[in-house]
Each structure stands twice: as C-alpha cells, then as structure tokens.
DSSP file (Angstrom, degrees, kcal/mol; ACC not computed):
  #  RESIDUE AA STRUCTURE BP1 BP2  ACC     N-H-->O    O-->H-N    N-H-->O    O-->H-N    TCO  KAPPA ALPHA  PHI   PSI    X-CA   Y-CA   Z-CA
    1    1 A X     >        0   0    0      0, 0.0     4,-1.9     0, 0.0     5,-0.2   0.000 360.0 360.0 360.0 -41.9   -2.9    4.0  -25.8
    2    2 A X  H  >  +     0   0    0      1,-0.2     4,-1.0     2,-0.2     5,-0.2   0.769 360.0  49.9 -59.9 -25.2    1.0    4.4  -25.9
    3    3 A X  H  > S+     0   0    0      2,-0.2     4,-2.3     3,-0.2     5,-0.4   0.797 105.8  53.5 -77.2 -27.5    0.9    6.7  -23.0
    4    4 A X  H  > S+     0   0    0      1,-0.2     4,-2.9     2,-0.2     5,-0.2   0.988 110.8  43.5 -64.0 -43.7   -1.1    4.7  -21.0
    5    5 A X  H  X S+     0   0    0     -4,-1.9     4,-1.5     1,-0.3    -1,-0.2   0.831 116.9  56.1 -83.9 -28.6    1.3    1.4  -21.3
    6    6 A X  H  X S+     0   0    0     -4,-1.0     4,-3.3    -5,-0.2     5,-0.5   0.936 104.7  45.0 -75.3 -38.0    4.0    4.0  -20.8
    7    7 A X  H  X S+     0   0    0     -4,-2.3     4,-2.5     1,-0.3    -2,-0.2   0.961 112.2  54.2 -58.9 -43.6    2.8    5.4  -17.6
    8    8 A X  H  X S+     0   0    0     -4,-2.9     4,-1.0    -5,-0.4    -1,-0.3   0.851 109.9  45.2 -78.1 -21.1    2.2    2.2  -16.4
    9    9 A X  H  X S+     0   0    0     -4,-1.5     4,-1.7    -3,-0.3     5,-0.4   0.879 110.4  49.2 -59.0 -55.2    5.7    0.9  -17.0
   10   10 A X  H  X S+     0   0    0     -4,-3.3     4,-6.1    -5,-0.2     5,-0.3   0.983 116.9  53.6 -58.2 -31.9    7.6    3.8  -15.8
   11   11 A X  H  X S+     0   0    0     -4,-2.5     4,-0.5    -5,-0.5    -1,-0.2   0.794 108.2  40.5 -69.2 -19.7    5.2    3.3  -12.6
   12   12 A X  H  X S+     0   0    0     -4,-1.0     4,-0.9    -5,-0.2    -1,-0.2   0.618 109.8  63.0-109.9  10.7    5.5    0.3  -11.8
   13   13 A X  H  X S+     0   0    0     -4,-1.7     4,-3.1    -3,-0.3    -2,-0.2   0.856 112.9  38.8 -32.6 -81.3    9.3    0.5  -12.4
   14   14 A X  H  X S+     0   0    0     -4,-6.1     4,-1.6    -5,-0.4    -2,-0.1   0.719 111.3  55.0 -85.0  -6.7    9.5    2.9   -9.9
   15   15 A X  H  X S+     0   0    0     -4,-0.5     4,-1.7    -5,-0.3     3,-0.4   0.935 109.0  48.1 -62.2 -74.6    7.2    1.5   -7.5
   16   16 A X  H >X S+     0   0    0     -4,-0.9     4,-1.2     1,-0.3     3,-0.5   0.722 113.3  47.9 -38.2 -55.9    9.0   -1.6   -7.5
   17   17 A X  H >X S+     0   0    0     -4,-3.1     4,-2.4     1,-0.2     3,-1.2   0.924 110.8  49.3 -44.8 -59.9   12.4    0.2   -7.0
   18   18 A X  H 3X S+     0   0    0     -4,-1.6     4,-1.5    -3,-0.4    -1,-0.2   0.704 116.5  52.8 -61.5 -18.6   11.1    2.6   -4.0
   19   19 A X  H << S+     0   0    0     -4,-1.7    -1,-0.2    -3,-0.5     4,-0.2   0.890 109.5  37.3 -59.0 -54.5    9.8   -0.7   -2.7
   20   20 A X  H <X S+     0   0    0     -4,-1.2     4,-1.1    -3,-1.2    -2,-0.2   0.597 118.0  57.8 -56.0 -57.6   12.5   -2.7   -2.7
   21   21 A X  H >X S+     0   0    0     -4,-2.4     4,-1.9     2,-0.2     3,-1.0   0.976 110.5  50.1 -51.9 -69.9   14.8    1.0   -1.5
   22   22 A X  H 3X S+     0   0    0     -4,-1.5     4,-0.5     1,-0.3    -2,-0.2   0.599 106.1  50.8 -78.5 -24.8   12.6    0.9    1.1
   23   23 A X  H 34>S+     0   0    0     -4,-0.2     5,-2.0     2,-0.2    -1,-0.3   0.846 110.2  52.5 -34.7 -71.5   13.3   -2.8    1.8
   24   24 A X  H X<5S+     0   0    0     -4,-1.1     3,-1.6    -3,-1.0    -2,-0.2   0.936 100.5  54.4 -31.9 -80.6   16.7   -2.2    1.9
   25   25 A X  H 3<5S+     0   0    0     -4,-1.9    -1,-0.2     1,-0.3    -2,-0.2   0.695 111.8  50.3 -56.9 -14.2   16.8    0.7    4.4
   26   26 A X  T 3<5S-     0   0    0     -4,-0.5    -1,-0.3    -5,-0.3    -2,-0.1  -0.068 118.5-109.1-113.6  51.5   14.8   -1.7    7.0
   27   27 A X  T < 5 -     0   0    0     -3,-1.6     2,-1.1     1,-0.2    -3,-0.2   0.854  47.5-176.2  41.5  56.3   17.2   -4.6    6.6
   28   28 A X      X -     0   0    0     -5,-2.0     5,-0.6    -8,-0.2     4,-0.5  -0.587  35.9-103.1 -78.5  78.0   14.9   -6.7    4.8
   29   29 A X  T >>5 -     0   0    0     -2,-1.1     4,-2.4     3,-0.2     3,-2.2   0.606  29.9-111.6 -21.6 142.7   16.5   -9.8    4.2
   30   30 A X  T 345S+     0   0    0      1,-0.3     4,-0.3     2,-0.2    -1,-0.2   0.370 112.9  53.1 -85.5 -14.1   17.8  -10.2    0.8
   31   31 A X  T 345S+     0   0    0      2,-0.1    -1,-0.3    48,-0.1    -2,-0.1  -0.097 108.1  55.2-125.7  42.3   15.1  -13.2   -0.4
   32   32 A X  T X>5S+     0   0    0     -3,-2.2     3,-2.9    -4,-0.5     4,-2.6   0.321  92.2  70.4-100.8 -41.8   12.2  -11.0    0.8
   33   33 A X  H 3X<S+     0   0    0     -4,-2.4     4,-1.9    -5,-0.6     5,-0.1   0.754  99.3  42.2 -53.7 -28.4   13.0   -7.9   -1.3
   34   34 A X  H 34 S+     0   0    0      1,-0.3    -1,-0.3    -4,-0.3     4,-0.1   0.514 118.1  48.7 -96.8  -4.5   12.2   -9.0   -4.9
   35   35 A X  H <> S+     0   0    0     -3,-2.9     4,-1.9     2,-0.1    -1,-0.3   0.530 114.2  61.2 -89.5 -24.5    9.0  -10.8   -3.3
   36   36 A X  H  X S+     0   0    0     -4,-2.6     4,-1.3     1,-0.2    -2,-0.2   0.866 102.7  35.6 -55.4 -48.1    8.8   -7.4   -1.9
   37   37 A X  H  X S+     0   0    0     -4,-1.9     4,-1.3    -5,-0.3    -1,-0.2   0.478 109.2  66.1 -85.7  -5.0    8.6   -5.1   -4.4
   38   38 A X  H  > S+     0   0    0      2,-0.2     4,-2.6    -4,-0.1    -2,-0.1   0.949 105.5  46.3 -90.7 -58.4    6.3   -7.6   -6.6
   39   39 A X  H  X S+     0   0    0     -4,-1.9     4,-4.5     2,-0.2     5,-0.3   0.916 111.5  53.1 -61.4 -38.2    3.4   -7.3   -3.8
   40   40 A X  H  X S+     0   0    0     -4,-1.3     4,-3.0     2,-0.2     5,-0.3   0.999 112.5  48.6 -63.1 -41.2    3.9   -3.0   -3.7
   41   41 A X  H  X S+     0   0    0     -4,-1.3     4,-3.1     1,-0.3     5,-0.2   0.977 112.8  43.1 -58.9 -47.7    3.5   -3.2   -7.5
   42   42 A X  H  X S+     0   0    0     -4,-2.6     4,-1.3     1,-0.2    -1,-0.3   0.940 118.2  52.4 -58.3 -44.4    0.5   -5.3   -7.3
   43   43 A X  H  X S+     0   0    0     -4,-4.5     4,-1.7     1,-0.2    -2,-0.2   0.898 115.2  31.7 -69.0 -26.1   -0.5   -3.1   -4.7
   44   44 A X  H  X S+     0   0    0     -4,-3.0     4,-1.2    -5,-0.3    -1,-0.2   0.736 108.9  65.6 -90.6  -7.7   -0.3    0.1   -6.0
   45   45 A X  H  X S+     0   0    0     -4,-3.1     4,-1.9    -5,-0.3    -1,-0.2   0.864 107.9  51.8 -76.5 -18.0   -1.2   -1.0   -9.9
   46   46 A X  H  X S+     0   0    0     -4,-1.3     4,-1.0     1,-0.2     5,-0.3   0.896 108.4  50.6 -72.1 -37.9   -4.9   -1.9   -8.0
   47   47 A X  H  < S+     0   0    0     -4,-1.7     4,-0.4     2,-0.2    -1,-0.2   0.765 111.3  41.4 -83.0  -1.6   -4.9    1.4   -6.6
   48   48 A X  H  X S+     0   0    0     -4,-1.2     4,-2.8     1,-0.2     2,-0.3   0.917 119.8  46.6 -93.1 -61.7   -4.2    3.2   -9.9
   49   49 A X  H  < S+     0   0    0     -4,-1.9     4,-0.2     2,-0.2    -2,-0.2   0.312 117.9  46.0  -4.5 -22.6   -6.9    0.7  -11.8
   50   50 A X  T >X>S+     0   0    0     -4,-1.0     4,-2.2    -2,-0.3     3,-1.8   0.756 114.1  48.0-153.1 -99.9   -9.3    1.4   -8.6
   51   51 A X  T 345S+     0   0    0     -4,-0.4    -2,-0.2    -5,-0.3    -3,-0.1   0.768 115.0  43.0 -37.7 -41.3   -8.7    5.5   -8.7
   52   52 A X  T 3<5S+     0   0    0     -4,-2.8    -1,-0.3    -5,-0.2    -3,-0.2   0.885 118.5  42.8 -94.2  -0.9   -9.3    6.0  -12.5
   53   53 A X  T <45S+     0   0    0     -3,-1.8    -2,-0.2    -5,-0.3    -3,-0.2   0.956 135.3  15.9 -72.7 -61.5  -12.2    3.8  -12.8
   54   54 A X  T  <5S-     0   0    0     -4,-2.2    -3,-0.2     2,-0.1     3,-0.1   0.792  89.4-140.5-103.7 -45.8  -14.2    4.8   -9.7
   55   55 A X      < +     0   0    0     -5,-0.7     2,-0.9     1,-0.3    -4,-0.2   0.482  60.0 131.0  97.3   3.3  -12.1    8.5   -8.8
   56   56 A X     >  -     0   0    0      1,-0.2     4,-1.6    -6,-0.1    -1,-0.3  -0.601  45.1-170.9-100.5 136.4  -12.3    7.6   -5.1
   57   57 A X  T  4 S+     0   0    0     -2,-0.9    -1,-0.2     2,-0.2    -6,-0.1   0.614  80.8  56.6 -84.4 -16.1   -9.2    7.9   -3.7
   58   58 A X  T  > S+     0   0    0      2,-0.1     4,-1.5     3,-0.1    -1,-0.2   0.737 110.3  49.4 -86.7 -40.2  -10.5    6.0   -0.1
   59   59 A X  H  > S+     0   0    0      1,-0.2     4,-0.9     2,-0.2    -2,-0.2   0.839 108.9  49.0 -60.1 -45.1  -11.5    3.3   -2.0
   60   60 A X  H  X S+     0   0    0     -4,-1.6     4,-0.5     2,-0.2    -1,-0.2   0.531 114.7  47.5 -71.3 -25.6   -8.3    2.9   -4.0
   61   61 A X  H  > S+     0   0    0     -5,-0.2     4,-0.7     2,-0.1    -2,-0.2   0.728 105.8  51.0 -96.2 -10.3   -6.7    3.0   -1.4
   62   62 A X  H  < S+     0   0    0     -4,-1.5     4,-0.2     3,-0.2    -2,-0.2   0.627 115.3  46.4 -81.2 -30.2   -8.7    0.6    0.9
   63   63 A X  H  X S+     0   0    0     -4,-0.9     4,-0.8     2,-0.2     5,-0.2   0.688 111.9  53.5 -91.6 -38.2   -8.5   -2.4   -2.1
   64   64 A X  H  < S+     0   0    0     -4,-0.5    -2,-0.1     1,-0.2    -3,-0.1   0.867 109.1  46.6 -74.3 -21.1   -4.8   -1.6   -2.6
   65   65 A X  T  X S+     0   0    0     -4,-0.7     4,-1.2     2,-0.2    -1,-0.2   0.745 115.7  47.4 -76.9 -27.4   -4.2   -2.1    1.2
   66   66 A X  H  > S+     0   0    0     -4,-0.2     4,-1.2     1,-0.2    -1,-0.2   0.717 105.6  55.4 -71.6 -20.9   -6.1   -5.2    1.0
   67   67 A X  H  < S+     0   0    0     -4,-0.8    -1,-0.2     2,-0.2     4,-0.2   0.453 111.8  45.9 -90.7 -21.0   -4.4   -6.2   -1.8
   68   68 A X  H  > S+     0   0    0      3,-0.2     4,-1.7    -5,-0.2    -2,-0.2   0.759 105.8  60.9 -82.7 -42.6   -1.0   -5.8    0.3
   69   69 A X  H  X S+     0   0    0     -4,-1.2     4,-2.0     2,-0.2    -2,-0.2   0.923 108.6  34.9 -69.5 -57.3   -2.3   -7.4    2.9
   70   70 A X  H  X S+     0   0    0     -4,-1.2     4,-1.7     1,-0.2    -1,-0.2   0.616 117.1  56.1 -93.7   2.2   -3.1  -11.0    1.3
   71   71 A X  H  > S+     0   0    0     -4,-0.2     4,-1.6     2,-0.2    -1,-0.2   0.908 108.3  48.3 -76.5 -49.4    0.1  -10.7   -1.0
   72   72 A X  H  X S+     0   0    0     -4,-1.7     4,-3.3     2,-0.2    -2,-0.2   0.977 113.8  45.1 -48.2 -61.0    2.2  -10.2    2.3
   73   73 A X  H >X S+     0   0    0     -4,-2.0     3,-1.5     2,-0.2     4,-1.0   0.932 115.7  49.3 -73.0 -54.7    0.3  -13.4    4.0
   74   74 A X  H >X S+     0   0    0     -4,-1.7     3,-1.9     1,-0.2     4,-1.2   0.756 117.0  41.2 -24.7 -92.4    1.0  -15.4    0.5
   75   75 A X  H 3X S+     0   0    0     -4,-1.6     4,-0.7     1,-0.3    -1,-0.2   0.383 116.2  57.4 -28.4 -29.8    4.8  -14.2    0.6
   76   76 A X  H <<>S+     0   0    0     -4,-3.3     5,-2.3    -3,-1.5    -1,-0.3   0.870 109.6  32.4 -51.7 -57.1    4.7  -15.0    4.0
   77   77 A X  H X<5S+     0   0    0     -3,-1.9     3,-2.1    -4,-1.0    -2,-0.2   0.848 123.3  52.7-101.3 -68.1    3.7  -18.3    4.3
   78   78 A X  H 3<5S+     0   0    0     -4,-1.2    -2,-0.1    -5,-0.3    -3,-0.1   0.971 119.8  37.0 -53.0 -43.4    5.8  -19.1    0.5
   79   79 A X  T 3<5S-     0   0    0     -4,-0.7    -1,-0.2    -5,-0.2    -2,-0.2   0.201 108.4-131.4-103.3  36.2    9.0  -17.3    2.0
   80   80 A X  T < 5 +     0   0    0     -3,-2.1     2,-0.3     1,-0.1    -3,-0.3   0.647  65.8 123.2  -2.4  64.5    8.4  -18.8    5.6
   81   81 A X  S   <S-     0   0    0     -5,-2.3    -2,-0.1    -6,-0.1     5,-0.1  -0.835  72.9 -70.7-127.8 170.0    8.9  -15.2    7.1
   82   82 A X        -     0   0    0     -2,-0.3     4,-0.1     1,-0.1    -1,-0.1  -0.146  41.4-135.7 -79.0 149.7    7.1  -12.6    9.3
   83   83 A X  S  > S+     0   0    0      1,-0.2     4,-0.7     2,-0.1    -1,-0.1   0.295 101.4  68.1 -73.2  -7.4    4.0  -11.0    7.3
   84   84 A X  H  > S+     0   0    0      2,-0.2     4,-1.4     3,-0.1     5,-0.2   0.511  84.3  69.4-117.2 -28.9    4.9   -7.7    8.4
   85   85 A X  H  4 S+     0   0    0      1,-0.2     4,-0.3     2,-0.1    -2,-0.1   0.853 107.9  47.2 -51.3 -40.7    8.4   -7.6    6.2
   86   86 A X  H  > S+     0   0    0     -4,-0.1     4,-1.0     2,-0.1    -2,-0.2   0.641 106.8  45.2 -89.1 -34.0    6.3   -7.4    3.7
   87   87 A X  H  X S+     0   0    0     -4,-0.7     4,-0.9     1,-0.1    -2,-0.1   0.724 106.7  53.7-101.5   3.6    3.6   -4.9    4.2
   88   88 A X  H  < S+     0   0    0     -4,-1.4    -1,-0.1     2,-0.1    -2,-0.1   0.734 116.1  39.9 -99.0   1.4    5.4   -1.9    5.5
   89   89 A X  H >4 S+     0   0    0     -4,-0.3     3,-1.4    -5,-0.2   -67,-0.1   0.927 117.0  50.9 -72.1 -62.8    7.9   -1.9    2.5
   90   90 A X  H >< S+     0   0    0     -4,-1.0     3,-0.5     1,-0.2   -46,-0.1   0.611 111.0  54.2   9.0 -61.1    4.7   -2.8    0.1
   91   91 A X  T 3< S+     0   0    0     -4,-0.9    -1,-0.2     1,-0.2    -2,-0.1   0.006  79.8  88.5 -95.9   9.0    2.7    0.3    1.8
   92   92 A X  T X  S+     0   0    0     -3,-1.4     3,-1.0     1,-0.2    -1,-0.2   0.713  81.8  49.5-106.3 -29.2    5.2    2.8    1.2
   93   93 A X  T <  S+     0   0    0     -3,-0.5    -1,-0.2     1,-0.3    -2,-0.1   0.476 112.1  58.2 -79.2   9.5    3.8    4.2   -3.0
   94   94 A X  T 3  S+     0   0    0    -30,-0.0     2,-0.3     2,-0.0    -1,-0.3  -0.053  82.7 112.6-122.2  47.0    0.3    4.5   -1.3
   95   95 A X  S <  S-     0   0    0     -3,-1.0     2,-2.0    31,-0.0     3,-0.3  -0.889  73.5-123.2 -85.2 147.5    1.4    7.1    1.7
   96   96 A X        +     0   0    0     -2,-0.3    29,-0.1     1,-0.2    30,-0.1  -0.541  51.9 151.1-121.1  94.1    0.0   10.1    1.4
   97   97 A X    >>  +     0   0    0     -2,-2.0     3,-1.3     2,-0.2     4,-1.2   0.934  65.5  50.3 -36.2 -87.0    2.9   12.1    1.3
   98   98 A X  H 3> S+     0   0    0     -3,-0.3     4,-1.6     1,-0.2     5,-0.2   0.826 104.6  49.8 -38.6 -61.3    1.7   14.9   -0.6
   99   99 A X  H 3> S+     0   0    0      1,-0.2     4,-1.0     2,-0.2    -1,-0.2   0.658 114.8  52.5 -83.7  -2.2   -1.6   16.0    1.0
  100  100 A X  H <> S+     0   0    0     -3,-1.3     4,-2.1     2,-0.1    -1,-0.2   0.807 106.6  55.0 -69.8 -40.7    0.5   15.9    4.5
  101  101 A X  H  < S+     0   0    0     -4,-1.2     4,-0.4     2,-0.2    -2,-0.2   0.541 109.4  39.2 -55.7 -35.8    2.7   17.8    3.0
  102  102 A X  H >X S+     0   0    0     -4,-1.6     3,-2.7     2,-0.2     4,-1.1   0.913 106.6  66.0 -99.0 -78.2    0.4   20.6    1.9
  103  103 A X  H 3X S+     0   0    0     -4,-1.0     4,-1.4     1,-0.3    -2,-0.2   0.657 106.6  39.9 -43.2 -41.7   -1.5   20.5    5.1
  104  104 A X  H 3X S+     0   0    0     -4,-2.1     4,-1.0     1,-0.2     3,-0.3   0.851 110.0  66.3 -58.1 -30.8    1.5   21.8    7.2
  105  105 A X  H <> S+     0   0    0     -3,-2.7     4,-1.9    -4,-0.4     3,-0.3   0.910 104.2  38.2 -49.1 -46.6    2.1   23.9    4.5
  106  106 A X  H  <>S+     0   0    0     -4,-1.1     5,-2.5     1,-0.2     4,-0.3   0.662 110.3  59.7 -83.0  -4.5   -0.8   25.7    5.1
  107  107 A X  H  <5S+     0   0    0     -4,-1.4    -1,-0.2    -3,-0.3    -2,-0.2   0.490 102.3  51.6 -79.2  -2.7   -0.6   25.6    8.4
  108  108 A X  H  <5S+     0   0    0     -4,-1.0    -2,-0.2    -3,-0.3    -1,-0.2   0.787 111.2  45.5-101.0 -24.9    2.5   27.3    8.6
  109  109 A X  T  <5S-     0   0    0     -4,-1.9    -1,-0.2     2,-0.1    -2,-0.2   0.721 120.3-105.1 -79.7  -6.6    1.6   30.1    6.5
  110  110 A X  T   5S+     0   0    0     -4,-0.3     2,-0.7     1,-0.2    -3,-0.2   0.746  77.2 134.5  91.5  64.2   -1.8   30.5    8.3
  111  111 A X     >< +     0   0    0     -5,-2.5     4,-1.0    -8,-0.1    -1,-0.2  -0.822  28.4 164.6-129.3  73.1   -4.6   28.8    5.4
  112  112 A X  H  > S+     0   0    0     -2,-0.7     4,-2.7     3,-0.2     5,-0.3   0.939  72.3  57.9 -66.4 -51.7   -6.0   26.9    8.8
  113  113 A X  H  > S+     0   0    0      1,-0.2     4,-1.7     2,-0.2    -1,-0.1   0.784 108.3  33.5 -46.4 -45.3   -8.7   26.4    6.5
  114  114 A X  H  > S+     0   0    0      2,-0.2     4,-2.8    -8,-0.2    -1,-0.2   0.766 117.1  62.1 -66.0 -27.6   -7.1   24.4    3.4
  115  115 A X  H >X S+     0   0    0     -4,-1.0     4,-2.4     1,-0.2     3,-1.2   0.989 103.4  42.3 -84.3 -48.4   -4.8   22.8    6.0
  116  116 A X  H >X S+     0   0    0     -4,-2.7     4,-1.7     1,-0.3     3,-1.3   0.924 116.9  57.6 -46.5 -62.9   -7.7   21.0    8.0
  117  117 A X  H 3X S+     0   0    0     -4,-1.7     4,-1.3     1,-0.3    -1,-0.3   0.815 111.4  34.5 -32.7 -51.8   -9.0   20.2    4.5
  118  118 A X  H <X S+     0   0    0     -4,-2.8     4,-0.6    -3,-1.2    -1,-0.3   0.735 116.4  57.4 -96.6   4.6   -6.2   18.5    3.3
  119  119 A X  H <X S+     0   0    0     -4,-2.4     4,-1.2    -3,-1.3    -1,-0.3   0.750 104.5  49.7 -81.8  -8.9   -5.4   17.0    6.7
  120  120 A X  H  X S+     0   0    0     -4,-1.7     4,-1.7    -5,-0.3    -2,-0.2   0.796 107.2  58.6 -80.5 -25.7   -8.9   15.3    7.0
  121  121 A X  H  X S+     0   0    0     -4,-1.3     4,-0.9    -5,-0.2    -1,-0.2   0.629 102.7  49.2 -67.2 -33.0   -8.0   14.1    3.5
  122  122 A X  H  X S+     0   0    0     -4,-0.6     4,-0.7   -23,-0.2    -2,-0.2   0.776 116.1  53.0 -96.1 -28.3   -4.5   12.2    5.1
  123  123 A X  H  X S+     0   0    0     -4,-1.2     4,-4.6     2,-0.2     3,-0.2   0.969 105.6  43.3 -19.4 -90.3   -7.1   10.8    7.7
  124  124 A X  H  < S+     0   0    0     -4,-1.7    -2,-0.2     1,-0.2    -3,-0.2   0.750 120.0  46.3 -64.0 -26.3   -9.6    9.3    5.7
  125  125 A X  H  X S+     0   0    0     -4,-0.9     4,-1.2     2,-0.1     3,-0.3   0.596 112.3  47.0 -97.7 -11.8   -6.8    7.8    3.5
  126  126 A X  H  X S+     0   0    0     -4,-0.7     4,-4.2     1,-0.2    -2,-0.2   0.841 113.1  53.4 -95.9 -27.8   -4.6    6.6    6.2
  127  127 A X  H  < S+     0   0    0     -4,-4.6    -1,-0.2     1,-0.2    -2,-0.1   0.099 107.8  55.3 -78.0  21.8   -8.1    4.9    7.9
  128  128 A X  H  > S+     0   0    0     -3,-0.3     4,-4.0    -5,-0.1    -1,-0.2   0.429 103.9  44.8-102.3 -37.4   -8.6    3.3    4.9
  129  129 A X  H  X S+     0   0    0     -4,-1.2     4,-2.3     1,-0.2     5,-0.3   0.930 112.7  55.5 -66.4 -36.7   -5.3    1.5    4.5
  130  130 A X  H  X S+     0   0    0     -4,-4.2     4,-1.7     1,-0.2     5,-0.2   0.968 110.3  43.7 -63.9 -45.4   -5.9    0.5    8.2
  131  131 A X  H  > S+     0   0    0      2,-0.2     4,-2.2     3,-0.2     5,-0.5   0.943 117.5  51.6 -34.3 -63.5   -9.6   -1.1    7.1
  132  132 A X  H >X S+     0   0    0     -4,-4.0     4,-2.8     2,-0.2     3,-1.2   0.938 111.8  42.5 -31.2 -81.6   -7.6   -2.6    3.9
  133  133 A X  H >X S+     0   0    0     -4,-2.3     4,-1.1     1,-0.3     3,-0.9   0.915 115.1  53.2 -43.1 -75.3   -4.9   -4.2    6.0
  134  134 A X  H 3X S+     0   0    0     -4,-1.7     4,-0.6    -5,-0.3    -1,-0.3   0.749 108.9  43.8   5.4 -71.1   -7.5   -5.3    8.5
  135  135 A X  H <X S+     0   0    0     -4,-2.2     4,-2.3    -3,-1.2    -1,-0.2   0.608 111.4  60.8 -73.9 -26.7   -9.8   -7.1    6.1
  136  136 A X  H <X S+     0   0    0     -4,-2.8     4,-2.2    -3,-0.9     5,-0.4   0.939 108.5  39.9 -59.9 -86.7   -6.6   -8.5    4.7
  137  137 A X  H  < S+     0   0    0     -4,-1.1    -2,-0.2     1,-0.2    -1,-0.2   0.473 118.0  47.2 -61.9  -6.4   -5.8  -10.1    7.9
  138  138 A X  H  X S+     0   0    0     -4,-0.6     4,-6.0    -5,-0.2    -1,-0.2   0.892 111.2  48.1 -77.4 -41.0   -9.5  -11.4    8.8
  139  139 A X  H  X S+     0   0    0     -4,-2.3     4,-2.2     1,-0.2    -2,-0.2   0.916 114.1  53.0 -56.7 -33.6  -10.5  -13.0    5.3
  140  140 A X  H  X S+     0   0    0     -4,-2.2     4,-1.0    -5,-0.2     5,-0.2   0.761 113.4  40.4 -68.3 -19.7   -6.8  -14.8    5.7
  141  141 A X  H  > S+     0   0    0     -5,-0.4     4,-2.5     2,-0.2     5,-0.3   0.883 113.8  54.7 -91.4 -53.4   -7.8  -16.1    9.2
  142  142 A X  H  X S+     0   0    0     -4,-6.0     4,-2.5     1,-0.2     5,-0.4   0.973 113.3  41.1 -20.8 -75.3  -11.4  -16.9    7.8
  143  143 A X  H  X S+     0   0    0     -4,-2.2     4,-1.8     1,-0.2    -1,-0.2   0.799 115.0  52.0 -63.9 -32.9   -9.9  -19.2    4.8
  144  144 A X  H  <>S+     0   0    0     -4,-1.0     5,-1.7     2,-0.2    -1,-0.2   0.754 112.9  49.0 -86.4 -41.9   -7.2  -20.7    7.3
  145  145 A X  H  <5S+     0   0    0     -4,-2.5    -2,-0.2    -5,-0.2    -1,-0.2   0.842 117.7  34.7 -62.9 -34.6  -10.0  -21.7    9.8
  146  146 A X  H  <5S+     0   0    0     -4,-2.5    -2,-0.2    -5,-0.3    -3,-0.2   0.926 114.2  55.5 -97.1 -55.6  -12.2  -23.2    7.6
  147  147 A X  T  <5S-     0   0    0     -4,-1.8    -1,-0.2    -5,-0.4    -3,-0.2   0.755 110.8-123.3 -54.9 -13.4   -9.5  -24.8    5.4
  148  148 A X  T   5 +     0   0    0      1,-0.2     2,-0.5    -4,-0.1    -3,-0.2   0.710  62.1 144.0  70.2  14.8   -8.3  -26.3    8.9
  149  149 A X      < -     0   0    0     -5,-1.7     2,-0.3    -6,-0.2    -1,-0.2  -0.893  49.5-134.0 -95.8 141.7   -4.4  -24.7    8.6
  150  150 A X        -     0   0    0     -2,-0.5    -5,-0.1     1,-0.1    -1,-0.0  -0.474  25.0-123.8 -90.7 127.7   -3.1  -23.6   12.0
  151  151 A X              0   0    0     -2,-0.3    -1,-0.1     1,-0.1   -10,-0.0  -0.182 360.0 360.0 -65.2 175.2   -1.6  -20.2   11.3
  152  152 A X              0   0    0      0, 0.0    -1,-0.1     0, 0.0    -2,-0.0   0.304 360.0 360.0-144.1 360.0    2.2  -19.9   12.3
C-alpha cells in the first residue's frame, strides 16, 4: 500500500513538473502554467487508474485525452484564455515516446518486423488521444448548446 501512494506521488510530482517545463518552453503565460500542470496530472492520474484496472493502453489513453480535453475548456473559460495553451502542455506525460523510440530502433538495426509492431502501437495510441481530444471538444459544444452559452 506504501508503494502504491508512493508511486503516485513521485508521479504526479513529476508529471506536474514536465508539464509545467513544458509550459514554460512554449511561453505559456505565467497564470496558465500552475492551471497547467493541474489538468496533465489529472490527465495522466486517469490514465494510470484506466491502464491498471482495464490493461488497455488505447483506452487509457483515450479517457486521459478526454480528460485533458474538458479540463483545458474548464481552464479555459476560468482563465479566459485559448483552450489550446492548455492541452498541448497537459498532453505531453501521455506521448508515446518510448514505443517510437524502439520502433526506429529496430528499424535501424533491421528488426522490420518488431519495428512495424511497435510502430502500429504509436498509431493506435496517438489515434486514440486524437478520438479523446475530439469527444472532449464535441460533449463541450453539446453542453454549451443546450445550456444556451455562446462559445468564445
């Protein structure tokens, strides 16, 4: 039980930071970042919650982008600023680094086979955040319609 609450501390520690870093390096005005980093932690604590409950890693990643999505239009709307400040900083602990990373790897040593693997894998997870983000921005246009507020 102590490892768990420790893993989840150091992680969303260092989400938040690389969030925030990442914030930084695209001039994100300086009362976005800490609303910045709040939504990547929420997003990525869904996708770790999401991934060890279910194991799908498209799935986790499809609820965490969604989860990104309608924290950004909150933050948006609260910190009357572009929506978009907020979700490519946000979107930056769910890129999938790693399994790009391997797939050139193996194409460059000639493993054609592993590398298509693990590139269909960087696919399906990057066409899942786009779904997330998607769904984000229709249910917010849904609720905004029906509620009668004019989007901005």
């Amino acid at each position: 039980m102590m490892n768990l609450i420790l893993f989840l501390i150091v992680n969303v520690v260092f989400c938040y930071m690389a969030t925030v870093g990442f914030g930084v390096i695209l001039n994100i005005p300086r009362r976005g970042l800490n609303a910045c980093g709040i939504v990547g932690v929420i997003g990525w604590l869904v996708y770790v919650c999401i991934k060890d409950c279910f194991s799908s890693s498209m799935l986790a990643n499809l609820l965490a982008a969604f989860s990104i999505g309608m924290g950004a239009m909150f933050c948006a709307r609260f910190k009357k600023m572009p929506m978009i400040l907020f979700n490519i900083p946000s979107l930056v602990p769910l890129v999938p680094g790693g399994q790009a990373y391997r797939a050139v790897r193996y194409f460059a040593i000639g493993k054609n086979d592993l590398a298509l693997s693990y590139l269909v894998q960087v696919g399906m997870i990057a066409g899942s955040i786009a779904v997330g983000f998607f769904l984000a921005e229709f249910v917010s246009q849904v609720y905004f319609k029906i509620h009668g507020y004019s989007q901005q």
